[in-house]
N, C-alpha and C positions, 0 to 999 in steps of 0.2 A: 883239518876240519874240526878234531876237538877241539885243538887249542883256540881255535877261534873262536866256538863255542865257550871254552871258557873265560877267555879276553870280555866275551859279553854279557857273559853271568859277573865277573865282578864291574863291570862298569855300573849293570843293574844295581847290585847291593852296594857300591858308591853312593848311584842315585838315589839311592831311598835313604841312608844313613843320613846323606846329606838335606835329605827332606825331611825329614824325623829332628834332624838339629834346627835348620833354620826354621819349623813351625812352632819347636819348645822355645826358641829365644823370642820370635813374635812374640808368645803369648807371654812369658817374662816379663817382656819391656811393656805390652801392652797392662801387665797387672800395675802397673807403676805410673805409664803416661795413659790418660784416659780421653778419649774424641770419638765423636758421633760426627755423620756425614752426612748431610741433606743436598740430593740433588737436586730437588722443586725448584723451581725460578720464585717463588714465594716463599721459600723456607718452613714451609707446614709443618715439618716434622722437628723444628728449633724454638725452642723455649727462649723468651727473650732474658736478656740478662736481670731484668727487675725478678721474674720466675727465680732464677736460679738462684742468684743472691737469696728469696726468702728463703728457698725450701735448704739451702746448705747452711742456715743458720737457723735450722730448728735442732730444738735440745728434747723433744719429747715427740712420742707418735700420733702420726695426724691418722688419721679411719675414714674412711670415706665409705658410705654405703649407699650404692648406686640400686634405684628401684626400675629398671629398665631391663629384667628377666623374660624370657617368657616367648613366645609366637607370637610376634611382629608381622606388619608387611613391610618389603623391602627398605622404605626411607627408616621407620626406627631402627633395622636390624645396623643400617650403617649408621645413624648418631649412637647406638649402641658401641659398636665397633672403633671410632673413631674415638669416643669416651673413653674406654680400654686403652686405647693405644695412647690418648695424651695424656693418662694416669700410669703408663706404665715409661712414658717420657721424665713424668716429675720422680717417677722410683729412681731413674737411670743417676738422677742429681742428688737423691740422702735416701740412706736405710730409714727416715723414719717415715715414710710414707707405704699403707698399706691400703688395700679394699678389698671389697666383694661386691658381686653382682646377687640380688635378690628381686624374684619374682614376689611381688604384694598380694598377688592370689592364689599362690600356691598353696595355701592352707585350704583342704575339703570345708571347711567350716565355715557356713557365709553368715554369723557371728563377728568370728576370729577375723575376716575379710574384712568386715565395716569397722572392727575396732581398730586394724592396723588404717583402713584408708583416712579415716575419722583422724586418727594419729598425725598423718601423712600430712594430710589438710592444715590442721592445726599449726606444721611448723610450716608453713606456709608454702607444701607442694603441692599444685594446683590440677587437678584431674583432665584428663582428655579421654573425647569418646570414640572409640572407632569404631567406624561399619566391618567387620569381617565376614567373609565367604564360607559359605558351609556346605553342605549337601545340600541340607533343606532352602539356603536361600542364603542370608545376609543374617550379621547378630550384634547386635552391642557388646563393646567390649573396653573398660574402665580400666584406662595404664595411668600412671605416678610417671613421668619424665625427669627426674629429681633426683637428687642425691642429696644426702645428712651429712656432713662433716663433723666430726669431736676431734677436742684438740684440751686435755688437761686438762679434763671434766667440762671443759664450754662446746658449745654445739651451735651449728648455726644451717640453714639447706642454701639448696641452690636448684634452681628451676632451670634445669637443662634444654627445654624446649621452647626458644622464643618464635611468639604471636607477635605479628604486624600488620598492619592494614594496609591493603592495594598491593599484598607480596604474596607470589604463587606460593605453592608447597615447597617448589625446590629450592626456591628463592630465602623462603623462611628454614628451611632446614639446613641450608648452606651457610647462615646466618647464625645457625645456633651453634654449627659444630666449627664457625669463626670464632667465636667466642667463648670457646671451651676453657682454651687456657687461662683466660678474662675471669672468668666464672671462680675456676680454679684456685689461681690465683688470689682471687678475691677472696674469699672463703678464706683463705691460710693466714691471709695478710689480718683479717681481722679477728680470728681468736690467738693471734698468735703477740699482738703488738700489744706491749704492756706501757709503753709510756706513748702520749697522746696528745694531739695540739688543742687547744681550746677553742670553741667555736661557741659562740654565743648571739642569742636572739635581744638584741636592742627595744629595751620597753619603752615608755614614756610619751610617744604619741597616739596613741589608741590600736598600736597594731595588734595583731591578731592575739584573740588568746591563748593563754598555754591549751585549752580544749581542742583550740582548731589546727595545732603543731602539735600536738600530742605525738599522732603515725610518723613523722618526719622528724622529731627528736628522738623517737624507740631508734630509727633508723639511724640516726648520724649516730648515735651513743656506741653501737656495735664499730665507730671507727674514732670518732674524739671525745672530749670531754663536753658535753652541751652543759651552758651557762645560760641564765638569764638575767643580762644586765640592766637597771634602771639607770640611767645619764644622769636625769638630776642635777644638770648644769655641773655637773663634778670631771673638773681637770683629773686625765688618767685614768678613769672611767674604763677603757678600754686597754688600759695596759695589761700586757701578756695576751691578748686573745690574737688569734691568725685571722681568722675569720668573723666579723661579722655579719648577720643576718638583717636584714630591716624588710620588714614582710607587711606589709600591705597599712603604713600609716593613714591614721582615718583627719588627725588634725595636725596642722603646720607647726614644724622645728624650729625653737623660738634660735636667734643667732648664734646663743652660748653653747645648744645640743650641736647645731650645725657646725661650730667649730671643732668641737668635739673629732666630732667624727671626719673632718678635713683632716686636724693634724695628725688620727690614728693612721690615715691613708697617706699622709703625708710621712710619714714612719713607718709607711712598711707595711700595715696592717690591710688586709681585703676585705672585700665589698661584695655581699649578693645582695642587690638591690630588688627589689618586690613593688612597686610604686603604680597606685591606680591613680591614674589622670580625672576620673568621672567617676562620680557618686551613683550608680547604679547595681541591682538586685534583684536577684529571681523571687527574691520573699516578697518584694514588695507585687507583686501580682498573684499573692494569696486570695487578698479578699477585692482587687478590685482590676478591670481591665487593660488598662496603662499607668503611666506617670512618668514623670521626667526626669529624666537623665541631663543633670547636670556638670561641669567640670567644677574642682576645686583645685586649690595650691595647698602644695604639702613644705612648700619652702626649702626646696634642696632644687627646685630645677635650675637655678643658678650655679650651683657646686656642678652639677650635674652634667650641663652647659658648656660649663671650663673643662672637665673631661672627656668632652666629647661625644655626649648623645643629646637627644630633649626628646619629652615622651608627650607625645601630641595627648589632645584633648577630642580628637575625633574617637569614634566608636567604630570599630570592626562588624561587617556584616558579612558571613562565608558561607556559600551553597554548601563546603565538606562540612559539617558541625553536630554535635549531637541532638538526641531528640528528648523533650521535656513530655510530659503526661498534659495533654488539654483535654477540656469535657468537648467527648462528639456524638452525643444526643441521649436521648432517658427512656428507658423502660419501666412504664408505668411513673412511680416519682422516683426512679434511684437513674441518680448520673452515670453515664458510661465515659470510662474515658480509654481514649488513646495515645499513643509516643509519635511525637512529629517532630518535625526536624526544625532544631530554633537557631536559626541565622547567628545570633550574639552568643551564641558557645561555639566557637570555632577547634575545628580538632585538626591541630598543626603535626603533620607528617613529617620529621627533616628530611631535608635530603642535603645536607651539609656532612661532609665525610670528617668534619671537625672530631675527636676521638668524646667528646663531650656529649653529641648527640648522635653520634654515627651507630646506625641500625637499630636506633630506638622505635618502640610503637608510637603511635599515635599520643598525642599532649593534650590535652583537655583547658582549654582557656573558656573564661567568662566576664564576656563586657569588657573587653583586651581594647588597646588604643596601639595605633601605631609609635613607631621608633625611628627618629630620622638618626643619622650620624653627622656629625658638623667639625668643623676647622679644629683641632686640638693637638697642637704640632707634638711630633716625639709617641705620638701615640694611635699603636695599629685598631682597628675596628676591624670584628670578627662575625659576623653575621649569623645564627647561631641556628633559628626560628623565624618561618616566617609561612605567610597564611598560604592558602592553594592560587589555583591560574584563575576562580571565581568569587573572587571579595570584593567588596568594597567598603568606602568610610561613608560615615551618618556624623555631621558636625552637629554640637552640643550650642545648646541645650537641644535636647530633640526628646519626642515622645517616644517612647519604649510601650508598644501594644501587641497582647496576642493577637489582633490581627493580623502582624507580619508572619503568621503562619500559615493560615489561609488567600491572604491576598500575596504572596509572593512571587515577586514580578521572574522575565526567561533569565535563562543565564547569560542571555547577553548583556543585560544593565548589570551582571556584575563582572565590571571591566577591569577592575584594577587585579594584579595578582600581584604574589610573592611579597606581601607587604609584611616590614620585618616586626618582631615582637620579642627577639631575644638578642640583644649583642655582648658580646665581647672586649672588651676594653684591654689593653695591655699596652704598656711603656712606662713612661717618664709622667707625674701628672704635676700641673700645676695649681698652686692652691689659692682658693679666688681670692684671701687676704692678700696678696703679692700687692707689695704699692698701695697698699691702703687701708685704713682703720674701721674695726668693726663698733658698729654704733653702741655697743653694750659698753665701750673700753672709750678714755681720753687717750691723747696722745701720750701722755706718762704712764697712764695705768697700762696700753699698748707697750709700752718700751720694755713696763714692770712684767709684763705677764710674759713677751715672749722669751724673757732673759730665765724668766721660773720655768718654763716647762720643754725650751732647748726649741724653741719654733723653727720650721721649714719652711721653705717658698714653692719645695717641689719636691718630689718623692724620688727614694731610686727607683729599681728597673720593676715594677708593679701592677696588679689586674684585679679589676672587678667584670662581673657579670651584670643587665640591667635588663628585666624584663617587667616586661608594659602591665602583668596582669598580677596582683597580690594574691587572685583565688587560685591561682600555679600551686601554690606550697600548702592551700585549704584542703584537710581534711572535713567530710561530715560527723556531723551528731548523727547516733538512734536517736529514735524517737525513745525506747525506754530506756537510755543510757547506753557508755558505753561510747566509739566512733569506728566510722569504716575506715580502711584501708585509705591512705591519700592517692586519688586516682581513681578510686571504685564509686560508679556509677550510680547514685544512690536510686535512680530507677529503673536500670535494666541491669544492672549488676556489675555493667562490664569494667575491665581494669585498664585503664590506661596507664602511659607511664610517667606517670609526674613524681614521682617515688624516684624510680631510675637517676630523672633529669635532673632533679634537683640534689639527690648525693653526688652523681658527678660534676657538678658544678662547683660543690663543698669538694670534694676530690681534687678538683684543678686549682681551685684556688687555696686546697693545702697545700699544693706542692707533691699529692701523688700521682708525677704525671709517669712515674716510670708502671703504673699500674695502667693508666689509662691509656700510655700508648701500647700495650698491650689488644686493646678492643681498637686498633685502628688497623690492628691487623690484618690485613685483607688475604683471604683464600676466594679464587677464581673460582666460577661453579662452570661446568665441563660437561652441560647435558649434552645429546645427539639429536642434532640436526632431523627434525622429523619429516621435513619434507625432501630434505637427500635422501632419507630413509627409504622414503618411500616410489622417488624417481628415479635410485639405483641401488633396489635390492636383489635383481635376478644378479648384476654386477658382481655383488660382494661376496652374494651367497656362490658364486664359481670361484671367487679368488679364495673364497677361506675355506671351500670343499676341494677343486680342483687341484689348484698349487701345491697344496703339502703332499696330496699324494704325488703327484709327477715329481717334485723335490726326492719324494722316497723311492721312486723308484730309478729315478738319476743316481742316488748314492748308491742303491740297491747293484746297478748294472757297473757301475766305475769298480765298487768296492768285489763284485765277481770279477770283472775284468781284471784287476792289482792282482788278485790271490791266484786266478788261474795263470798268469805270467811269471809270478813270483816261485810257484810250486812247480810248475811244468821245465823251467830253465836249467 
C-alpha cells in the first residue's frame, strides 16, 4: 500500500515538472512567434493589414486621448469599452502607441469645464446632450465622444460618435464602434505621412473660389499636397498631380483646356468631377419670388460621354430635402419667418455599401440634375448617390418659385426614385481625340503636337468620380467673414457629410484604398428579439434559474455517490 502510494506521489511531481517545462517553452517560443486569434465570423477583433503595416512603421509616440470618462448609460459605456479594446488591439502591433481615458467634467470648476469644452469644440469635437436619471427626475448632461491624437508635435481629433439620418440608436452606434479602427487608423495615417500626392483644384473656368473650397482644402491638406492650377491652354499643366479637382465650372472649356485634361486622364491622372448642368441659385430669390432656371454647356459632356456618363439638364425635386427660412406672416411690421422644406436641396442618404459612402450621414445637394450611365466599353459604372423612393425631375428651363413650398403637391406625384447623382467610373477610357483632329490643330500641327507630348488614345487601368451637383464641395460665407464648416447648415446649423464624402472620394482616387477598405468593414449588430422576449420570458427565465441548479445538484449527488464507493470499498 505504501509503495503504491509512492508510485503515485512521483507520477504526480512528473506531472507537474512536466507542466512547469512545457508552459516555460510555450511562453519562450511564444516571446519570439507572436499571433492573435479571432474567433468572430467578422473578424472584429482583427486589425486589417493597411492598420498594421502603419502602426509597425511608426518611429515616434502616437497619444491618443479619449474624452469618453465618466457615468454613461449603457450604449456609451460600450462604444467606450469597444474603444479601449481597438486601442489596445493597435498597442498589440508597436510599443509606440499609448492613451488615456479623461472625463472633460471632472474638474469642480465650471470655468475650468467651459474652457476645456470650448477647447474640445474648437479642434472639432462636437458635443452631445443627454437626458440622465436622477432622483429628482431627468438632467442634462454634456459628453465630448472624441478623442485628440498627437503624433511629433501635429495633433489632429476624431469624433468617435457618428450621427445618421433615419438610423435607430443602435444602428448609429454599431455604426461608430464599425468604424473605430477607420477612425483610428485615419488619424495615424495622417500625421504620420511625410511625403504626399498632389491634388489640385483646376482654375480657369469660373469655378468655384478659393473662399468657397477654403473647409475642403484645410481638409485634404491634413492628407496631400492641395495646388491650385490655372490651364491657360498650357501642355503639362497637370503634370505630377494624381488628382484633379474641377468643382462647379460656371463657363465652357475652350478645346485646348479640354485636351488638357483628356490627356492628363489619359496618363493616368484622376478626375473628381463637380459639373452643374443648370444655372440656378438660392441667392437669387433674395430679393424676388422666382426666376428661371436654365441649362448651360460647360463643354466637357462630350469627353464625359466617351467615358461613360452624361449629366442631364433636368432639375431634382425630393420630398427628403432640407428646409430654407420663408417669410410666414408680420407682427405688427416686422417679418416672421420660418424653416420649410425646399424640394431642390435634396438630402441624399447612401445606401450603397461602396467603402466610399458606406455609413455616411446624410449629403446636402442643391439644384442637383440627374446622371444617366451610357455605353463606354472596358469601363465599370459604380453608382455611388442617388435621391429617395420620392423624387422627381422638372425639365429646363423651368421656373424656380417659393411657391413650391407652399403649394406642394402628395407624395404620389413624386414617382420616380433612386435617381442617381454620384457615379463611379473605373477601367480603360478612351479619348475622344481617337481618329480625329481637334479643331484648334491642322493635321500637321496634330501629328506635331502628339509626337511633343507622347499622346494616348486610351488610358491604363483608371477612375474618376462625376457628380451632378458643384454646391457638394460649397462651403458658406459669414456674413462678417470668415466660412462655415463644408456641410454646415447655414440655417439651422446642422452638419451634413459633404466633408466626409468628398475626402473619400480624393482617398479612392489616391489610391488609399487599403484605408477605405477598412470603413467597409462590417460588424453584425446582435440586438434581442423583443417580441421573443416577450412571448417567451416565463420560458427562459426557468431554463436560466432552474437548469443550473438541477445541473448542480446532479453533479452535487454523482460526485457524493464516486467518494462514498470510492472510501467505503
Amino acid at each position: 500500500m505504501v509503495k503504491k502510494r509512492k508510485s503515485g506521489f512521483s507520477s504526480d511531481l512528473v506531472q507537474l515538472v512536466l507542466g512547469i517545462i512545457i508552459i516555460y517553452l510555450v511562453n519562450y517560443i511564444g516571446s519570439f512567434a507572436f499571433h492573435r486569434f479571432d474567433l468572430t465570423s467578422e473578424k472584429r477583433y482583427t486589425l486589417s493589414t493597411a492598420s498594421k503595416d502603419l502602426v509597425e512603421n511608426l518611429d515616434d509616440l502616437v497619444y491618443v486621448k479619449v474624452y469618453l470618462d465618466g457615468e454613461f448609460p449603457a450604449g456609451f459605456k460600450r462604444l467606450r469599452q469597444k474603444t479601449r479594446e481597438m486601442l489596445d488591439e493597435f498597442r498589440a502591433y508597436s510599443d509606440n502607441i499609448e492613451y488615456e481615458f479623461i472625463n472633460p467634467s471632472a474638474n469642480p470648476s465650471k470655468d475650468e469645464q467651459q474652457k476645456l469644452y470650448q477647447q474640445l469644440i474648437n479642434k472639432g469635437i462636437q458635443p452631445t446632450n443627454l437626458q440622465v436619471k436622477t432622483e429628482d427626475g431627468t438632467s442634462q448632461k454634456i459628453i465630448f465622444p472624441g478623442a485628440v491624437v498627437t503624433y511629433k508635435g501635429r495633433e489632429t481629433s476624431i469624433q468617435l460618435l457618428k450621427s445618421r439620418m433615419n438610423t435607430s440608436p443602435e444602428a448609429m452606434l454599431n455604426n461608430s464602434i464599425q468604424e473605430l479602427e477607420y477612425e483610428i487608423s485615419n488619424a495615424i495615417r495622417k500625421l504620420s505621412t511625410d511625403i504626399r500626392e498632389r491634388v489640385a483644384f483646376v482654375k480657369g473656368q469660373d469655378q468655384l473660389d478659393d473662399a468657397y473650397v477654403a473647409d475642403i482644402s484645410k481638409a485634404l491638406a491634413e492628407y496631400y499636397a492641395v495646388e491650385t492650377i490655372e490651364l491657360n491652354d498650357t501642355l503639362g499643366a497637370l503634370d505630377g498631380i494624381k488628382t484633379a479637382i474641377i468643382a462647379k465650372p460656371d463657363t465652357a472649356f475652350n478645346d485646348r483646356n479640354k485636351f488638357i485634361i483628356d490627356q492628363f486622364i489619359m496618363n493616368g491622372g484622376r478626375v473628381l468631377w463637380l459639373v452643374d448642368r443648370v444655372y440656378a441659385s438660392l441667392d437669387s430669390l433674395q430679393n424676388q419670388a422666382e426666376f428661371l432656371a436654365v441649362a448651360y454647356e460647360t463643354n466637357v459632356e462630350d469627353i464625359l460621354f466617351r467615358y461613360g456618363v452624361r449629366i442631364n439638364t433636368a432639375l431634382i425635386q425630393d420630398l427628403r430635402c432640407a428646409e430654407i427660412p420663408v417669410p410666414t406672416g408680420y407682427i405688427g411690421n416686422q417679418t416672421q419667418w420660418g424653416l420649410k422644406p425646399w424640394i431642390y436641396a435634396p438630402l441624399i442618404v447612401p445606401s450603397s455599401t461602396h467603402p466610399i459612402v458606406k455609413n455616411l450621414n446624410a449629403i446636402r445637394y442643391d439644384f442637383a440634375t440627374t446622371i444617366d450611365t451610357v455605353g463606354a466599353k472596358d469601363v465599370k459604372k459604380t453608382v455611388l448617390l442617388t435621391t429617395s423612393e420620392y423624387s422627381r425631375t422638372q425639365n429646363t428651363p423651368a421656373v424656380v418659385s417659393l411657391r413650391a413650398i407652399n403649394d406642394l403637391p402628395g407624395p404620389e406625384v413624386f414617382n420616380q426614385k433612386e435617381l442617381p447623382v454620384a457615379v463611379l467610373l473605373e477601367g480603360t477610357f478612351t479619348s475622344i481625340w481617337k481618329n480625329s483632329v481637334p479643331e484648334f490643330a491642322t493635321i500637321e500641327q496634330w501629328n506635331q503636337l502628339k509626337d511633343m507630348i507622347d499622346y494616348k488614345d486610351a488610358s491604363p487601368a483608371n477612375k474618376m468620380i462625376v457628380i451632378s451637383d458643384g454646391d457638394v464641395i460649397k462651403n458658406h460665407i459669414r456674413a462678417g467673414g470668415g466660412y462655415l464648416q463644408l456641410g454646415e447648415d447655414q440655417y439651422t446649423g446642422q452638419l451634413f457629410a459633404n466633408k466626409k464624402f468628398i475626402l473619400n472620394c480624393v482617398n479612392y482616387l489616391c489610391d488609399d484604398e487599403g484605408l477605405l477598405a477598412v470603413r467597409s468593414k462590417e460588424l453584425k449588430i446582435r440586438l434581442l428579439d423583443k417580441e421573443k422576449i416577450r412571448d417567451e420570458r416565463m420560458k427562459w427565465q426557468i431554463i436560466n434559474v432552474a437548469i443550473p441548479i438541477l445541473l448542480i445538484l446532479i453533479f452535487g449527488f454523482i460526485q457524493f455517490y464516486w467518494r462514498k464507493k470510492r472510501y467505503t470499498s
